[in-house]
C-alpha positions in Angstrom: 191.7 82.9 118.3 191.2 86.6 118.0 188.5 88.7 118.5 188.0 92.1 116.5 185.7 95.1 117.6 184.4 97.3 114.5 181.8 99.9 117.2 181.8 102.5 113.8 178.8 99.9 112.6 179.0 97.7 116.2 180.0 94.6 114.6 182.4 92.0 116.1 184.4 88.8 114.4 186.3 85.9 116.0 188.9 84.5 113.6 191.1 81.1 114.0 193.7 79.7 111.3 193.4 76.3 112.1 196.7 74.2 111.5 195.5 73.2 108.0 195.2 76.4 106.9 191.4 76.7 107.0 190.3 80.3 108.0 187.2 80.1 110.3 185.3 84.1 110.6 182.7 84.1 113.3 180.5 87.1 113.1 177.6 86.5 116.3 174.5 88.5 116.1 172.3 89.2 119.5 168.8 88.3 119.1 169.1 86.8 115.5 167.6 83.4 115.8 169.1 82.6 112.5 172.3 81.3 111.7 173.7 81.3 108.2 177.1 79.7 107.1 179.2 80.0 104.2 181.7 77.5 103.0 183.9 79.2 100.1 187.3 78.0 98.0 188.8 80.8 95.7 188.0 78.6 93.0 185.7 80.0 90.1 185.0 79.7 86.4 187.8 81.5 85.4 190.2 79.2 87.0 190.2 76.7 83.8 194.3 76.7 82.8 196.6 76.7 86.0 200.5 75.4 87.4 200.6 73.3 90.4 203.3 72.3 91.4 205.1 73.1 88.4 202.9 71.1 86.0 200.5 73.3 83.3 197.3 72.2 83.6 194.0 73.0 81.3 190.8 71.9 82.3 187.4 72.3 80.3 185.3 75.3 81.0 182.3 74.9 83.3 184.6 72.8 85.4 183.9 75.0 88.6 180.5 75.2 88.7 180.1 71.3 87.2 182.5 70.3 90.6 179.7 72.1 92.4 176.6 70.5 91.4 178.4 66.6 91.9 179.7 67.7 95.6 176.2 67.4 97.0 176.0 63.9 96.1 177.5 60.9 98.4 177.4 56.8 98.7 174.3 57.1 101.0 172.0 59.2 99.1 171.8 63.5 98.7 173.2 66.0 100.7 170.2 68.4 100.2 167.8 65.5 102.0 170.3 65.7 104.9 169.8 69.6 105.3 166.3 69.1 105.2 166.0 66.2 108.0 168.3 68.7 110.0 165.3 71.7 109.9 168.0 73.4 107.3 168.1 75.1 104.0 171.4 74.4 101.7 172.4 75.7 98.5 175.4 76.6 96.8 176.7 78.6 94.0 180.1 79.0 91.8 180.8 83.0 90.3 183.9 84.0 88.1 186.4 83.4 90.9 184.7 81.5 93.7 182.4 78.9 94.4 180.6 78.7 97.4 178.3 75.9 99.9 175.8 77.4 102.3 173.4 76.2 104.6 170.6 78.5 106.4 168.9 77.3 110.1 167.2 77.9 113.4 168.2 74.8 115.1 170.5 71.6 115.0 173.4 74.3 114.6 176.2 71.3 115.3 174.8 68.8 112.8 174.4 71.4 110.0 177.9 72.8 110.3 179.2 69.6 110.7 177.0 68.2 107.4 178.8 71.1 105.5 182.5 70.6 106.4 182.2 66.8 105.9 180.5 67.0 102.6 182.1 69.6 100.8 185.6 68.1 102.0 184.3 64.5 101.2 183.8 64.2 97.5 182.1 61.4 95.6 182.2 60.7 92.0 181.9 58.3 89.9 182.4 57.5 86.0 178.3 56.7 86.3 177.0 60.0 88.3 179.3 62.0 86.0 177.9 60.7 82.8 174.4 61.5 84.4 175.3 64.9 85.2 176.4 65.8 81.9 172.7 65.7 80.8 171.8 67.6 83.9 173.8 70.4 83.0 173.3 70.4 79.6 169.4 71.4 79.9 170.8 74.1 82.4 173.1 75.7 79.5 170.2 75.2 77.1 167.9 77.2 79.1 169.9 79.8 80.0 170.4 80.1 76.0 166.9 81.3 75.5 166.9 83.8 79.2 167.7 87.2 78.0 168.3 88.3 81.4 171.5 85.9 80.9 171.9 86.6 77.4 172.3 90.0 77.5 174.6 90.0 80.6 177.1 87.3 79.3 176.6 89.1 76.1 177.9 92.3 77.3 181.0 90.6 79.3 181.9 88.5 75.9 181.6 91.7 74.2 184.2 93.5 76.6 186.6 90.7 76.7 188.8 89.3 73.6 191.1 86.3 75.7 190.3 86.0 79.7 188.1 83.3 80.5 185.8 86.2 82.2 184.3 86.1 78.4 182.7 82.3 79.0 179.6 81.4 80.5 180.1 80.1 84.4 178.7 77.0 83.2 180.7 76.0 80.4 179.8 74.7 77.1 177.6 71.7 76.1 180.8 70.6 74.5 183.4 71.5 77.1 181.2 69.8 80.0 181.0 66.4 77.7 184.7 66.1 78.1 184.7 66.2 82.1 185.9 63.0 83.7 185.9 61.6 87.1 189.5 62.0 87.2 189.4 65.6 86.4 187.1 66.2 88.7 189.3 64.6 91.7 192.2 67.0 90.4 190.5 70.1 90.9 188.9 69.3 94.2 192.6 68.1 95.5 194.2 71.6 94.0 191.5 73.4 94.9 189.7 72.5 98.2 192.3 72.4 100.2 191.8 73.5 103.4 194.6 76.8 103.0 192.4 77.6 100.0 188.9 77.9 101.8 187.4 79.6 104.4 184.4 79.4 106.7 182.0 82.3 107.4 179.5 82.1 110.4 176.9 84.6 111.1 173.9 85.0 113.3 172.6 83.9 116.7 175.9 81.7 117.8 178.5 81.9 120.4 182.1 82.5 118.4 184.0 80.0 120.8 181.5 77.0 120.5 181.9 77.1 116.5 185.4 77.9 116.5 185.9 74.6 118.7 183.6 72.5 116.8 185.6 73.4 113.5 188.9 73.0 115.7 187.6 69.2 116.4 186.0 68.5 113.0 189.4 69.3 111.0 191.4 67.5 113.6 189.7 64.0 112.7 190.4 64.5 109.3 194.2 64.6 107.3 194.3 66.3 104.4 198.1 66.7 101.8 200.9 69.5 101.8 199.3 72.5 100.5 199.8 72.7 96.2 201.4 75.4 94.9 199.0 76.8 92.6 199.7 79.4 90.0 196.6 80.7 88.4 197.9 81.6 84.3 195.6 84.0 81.8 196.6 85.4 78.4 197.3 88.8 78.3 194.1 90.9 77.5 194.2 93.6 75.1 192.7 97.0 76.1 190.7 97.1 73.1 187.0 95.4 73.5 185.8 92.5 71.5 183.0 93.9 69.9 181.8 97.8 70.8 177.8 96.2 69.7 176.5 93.3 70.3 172.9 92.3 69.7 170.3 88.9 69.5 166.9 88.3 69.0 164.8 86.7 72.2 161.0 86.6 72.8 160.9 89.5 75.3 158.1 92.3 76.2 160.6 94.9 75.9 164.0 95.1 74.7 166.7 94.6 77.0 170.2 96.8 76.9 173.3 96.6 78.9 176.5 99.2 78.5 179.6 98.4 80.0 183.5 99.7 80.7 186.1 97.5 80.7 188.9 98.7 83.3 192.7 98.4 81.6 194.5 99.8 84.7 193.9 96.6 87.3 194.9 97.0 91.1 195.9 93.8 93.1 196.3 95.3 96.2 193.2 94.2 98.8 192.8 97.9 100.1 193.1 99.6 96.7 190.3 97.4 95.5 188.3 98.5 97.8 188.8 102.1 97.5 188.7 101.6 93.8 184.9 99.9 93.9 183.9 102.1 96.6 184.7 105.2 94.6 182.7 103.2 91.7 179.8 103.1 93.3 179.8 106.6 94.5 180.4 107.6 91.0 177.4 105.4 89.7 175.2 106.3 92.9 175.2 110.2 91.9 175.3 109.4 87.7 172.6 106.7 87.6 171.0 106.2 91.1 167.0 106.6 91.9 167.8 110.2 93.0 169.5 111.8 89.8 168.8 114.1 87.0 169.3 111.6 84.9 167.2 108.5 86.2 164.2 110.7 86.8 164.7 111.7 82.8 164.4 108.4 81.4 161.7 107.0 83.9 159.7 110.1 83.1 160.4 109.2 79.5 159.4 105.9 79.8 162.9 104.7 78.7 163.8 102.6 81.6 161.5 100.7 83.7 162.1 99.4 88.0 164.7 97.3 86.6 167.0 99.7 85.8 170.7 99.7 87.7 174.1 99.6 87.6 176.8 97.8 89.3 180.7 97.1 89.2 182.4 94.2 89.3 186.3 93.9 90.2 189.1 91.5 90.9 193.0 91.5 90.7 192.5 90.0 87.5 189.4 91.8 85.8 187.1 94.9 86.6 184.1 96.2 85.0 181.0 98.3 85.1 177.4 97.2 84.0 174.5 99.9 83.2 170.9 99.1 82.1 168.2 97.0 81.7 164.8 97.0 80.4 164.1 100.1 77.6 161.6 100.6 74.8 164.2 102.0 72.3 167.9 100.8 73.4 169.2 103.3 71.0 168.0 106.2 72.3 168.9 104.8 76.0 172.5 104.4 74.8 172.1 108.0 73.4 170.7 109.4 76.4 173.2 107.9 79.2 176.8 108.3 76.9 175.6 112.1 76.8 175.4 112.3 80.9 178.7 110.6 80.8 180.6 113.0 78.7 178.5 116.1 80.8 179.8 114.9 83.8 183.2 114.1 82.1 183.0 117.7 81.3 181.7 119.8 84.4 182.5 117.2 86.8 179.7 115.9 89.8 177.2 117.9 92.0 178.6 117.8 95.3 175.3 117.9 96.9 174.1 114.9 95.1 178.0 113.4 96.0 177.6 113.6 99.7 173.7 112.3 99.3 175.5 109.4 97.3 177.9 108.9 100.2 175.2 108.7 103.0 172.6 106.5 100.9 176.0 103.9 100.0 176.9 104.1 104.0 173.1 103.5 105.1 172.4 100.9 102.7 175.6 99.0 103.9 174.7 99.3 107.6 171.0 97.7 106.9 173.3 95.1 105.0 175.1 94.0 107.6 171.9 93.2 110.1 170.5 90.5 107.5 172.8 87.3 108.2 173.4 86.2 104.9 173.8 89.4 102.9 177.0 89.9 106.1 178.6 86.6 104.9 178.7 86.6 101.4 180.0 90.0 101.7 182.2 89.7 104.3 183.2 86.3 102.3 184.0 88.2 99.2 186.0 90.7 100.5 187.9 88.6 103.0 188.9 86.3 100.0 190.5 88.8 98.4 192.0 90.1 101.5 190.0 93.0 102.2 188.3 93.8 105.5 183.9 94.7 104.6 184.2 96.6 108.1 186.4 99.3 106.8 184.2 99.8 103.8 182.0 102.8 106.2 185.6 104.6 106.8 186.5 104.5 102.7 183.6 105.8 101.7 183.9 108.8 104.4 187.2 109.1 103.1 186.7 109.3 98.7 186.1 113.4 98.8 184.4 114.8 95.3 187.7 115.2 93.4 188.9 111.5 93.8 185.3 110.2 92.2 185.4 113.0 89.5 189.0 111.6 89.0 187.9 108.0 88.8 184.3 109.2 86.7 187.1 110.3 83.8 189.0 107.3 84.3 186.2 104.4 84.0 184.1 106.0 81.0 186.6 105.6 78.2 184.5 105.2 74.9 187.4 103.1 74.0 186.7 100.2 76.3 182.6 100.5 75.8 180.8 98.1 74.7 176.7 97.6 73.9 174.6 94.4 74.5 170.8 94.4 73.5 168.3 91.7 73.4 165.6 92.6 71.1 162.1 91.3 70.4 161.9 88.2 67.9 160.3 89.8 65.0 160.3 93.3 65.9 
């Protein structure tokens, strides 16, 4: 068991590798009466063609997130009533490279944690509950078809990417979720969950040494096989994008527009990902934020509306930015940003505005941190990737003007843009 001080944002973390392998992150919180758990596996939607062992395996898309929904049912009835009984909130959720189980409570601290190891670690399936699923899931994908909040996301992404399975929807196909099986399903929770694989995040109003021992005890009951070897295998992607413009009809109020960059250059290393996002977001913060030229332009103009943003999205194995949202004329929007780009490009970033950038991304990640879940799913993501969301205050101190000028010429390559605009049916 070790215990890390961070007093630059006066957070501590007790951490335990327990003989399985399964990474247990404490993060207590004086005077929170909440406590809010997260139960991750690097396992996502892009993990769909894989080696274990030695043996190439391909498994339908929307495997991930269909494993998901069938974990929170067992012999005796559904894991959600459990939760409930136990004064709890549960939920769960599966992204491009992880999926994760969570559980939100004032009381009956033991039980809860206790329902989450056993149940994600115990799954049930059968060839009857997977058939039902199937339908379940189906409706999902169908509505998601006509949300243009999805649409134009997942638009933009399968627009950026020709080949890695970054490009299909989280939840699969209606015809690649009709050939998931029971046995397939058993596969990927055996590759997958393994306890080496996972890790469990624990914030709030606990004592570190009381939840470290009741995971210590938990595990101990329970035998689980030699870790797989699992080798994660994507086709190359080319630098080019698949389509530079893509666009579908929707009934929306206003149109909806999305511009991204795909990054070519990927970094693997944990602490060069960091730096590399951080420096993103600085970028992005100053170009695009509430407090620039440019935002105050296009509100002004009545060109973007509250739900206008930006964000950046990076892993070893894909990175890219996002910029939009709601517009009356997508064109012009498109017009209008790719112009501040290429000014910036050109005469490089106010340094004013820079440094207000750095202190609004510092500030809004120390408020962050005091709301118990926002602290786990961040400190889960970065963790899983080997990164330490602690240090993030000290690398945004450290990015000075000409490393995010450097990176604004980098990222905006009109090469590796792409458009994605849902318009008004009939307009």
């Amino acid at each position: 068991m070790e215990t890390r001080h961070y007093p630059d944002v006066d957070e501590t973390v007790t951490i335990e590798t327990l003989p399985n392998g399964l990474a247990v992150h404490v993060l207590p919180k004086a005077g929170c009466s909440k406590v809010y758990a997260v139960f991750g596996t690097r396992y996502g939607s892009i993990d769909s063609r894989f080696e274990v062992d030695g043996e190439e395996i391909r498994v339908p898309d929307g495997i991930a997130h269909f494993l998901e929904h069938k974990m929170f049912e067992e012999p005796d009835g559904d894991v959600f009533a459990k939760f409930a009984k136990l004064g709890a909130s549960a939920n769960a959720f599966t992204s491009f490279d992880r999926t994760v189980y969570l559980f939100s409570a004032a009381g009956n601290i033991r039980e809860n944690l206790t329902t989450l190891l056993d149940f994600v670690q115990r799954p049930y399936f059968t060839d009857e509950n997977v058939e039902k699923e199937k339908g379940i899931i189906e409706q999902e994908i169908n509505m998601y078809r006509d949300n243009p909040d999805w649409q134009v996301y997942f638009g933009l992404i399968a627009a950026l990417y020709r080949k890695h399975p970054v490009r299909i929807d989280i939840a699969g196909t209606a015809e690649s979720i009709r050939m998931i099986d029971k046995k397939t399903l058993y596969r990927c929770h055996e590759t997958f969950y393994h306890p080496s694989n996972m890790m469990l995040v624990v914030a709030g109003g606990v004592d570190a040494e009381d939840v470290i021992r009741l995971v210590r005890d938990n595990q101990a009951k329970k035998s689980f096989d030699p870790a797989p070897t699992v080798v994660r295998l994507f086709e190359e992607e080319p630098p080019e994008v698949a389509a530079p413009r893509v666009e579908r009809e929707l009934s929306v109020s206003l149109p909806k527009c999305m511009i991204g960059f795909k990054e070519t250059d990927l970094v693997r290393d944990a602490d060069a990902l960091m730096r590399r996002e951080a420096a993103t977001r600085l970028v992005f913060e100053a170009l695009f934020g509430p407090g620039s030229d440019l935002y105050q332009s296009l509100y002004d103009d009545r060109l973007i509306t509250d739900s206008f943003g930006s964000e950046y999205n990076i892993t070893p194995e894909y990175a890219f930015s996002v910029i939009g949202g709601e517009t009356r004329d997508p064109d012009e929007l498109v017009a209008r940003i790719g112009e501040a780009i290429e000014r910036a490009k050109e005469k490089g970033l106010d340094p004013g505005r820079f440094e207000r950038a750095k202190r609004r991304r510092i500030g809004a990640l120390i408020r962050m941190l005091d709301r118990p879940e926002a602290a786990a799913n961040e400190y889960l993501r970065w963790r899983m990737r080997g990164g330490d969301l602690f240090r993030l205050p000290d690398v945004y101190r450290e990015i000075d003007l000409g490393e995010a000028v450097a990176r604004l010429r980098d990222h905006f390559d009109r090469e590796r843009m792409a458009v994605s605009i849902v318009r008004s049916r009939g307009a």
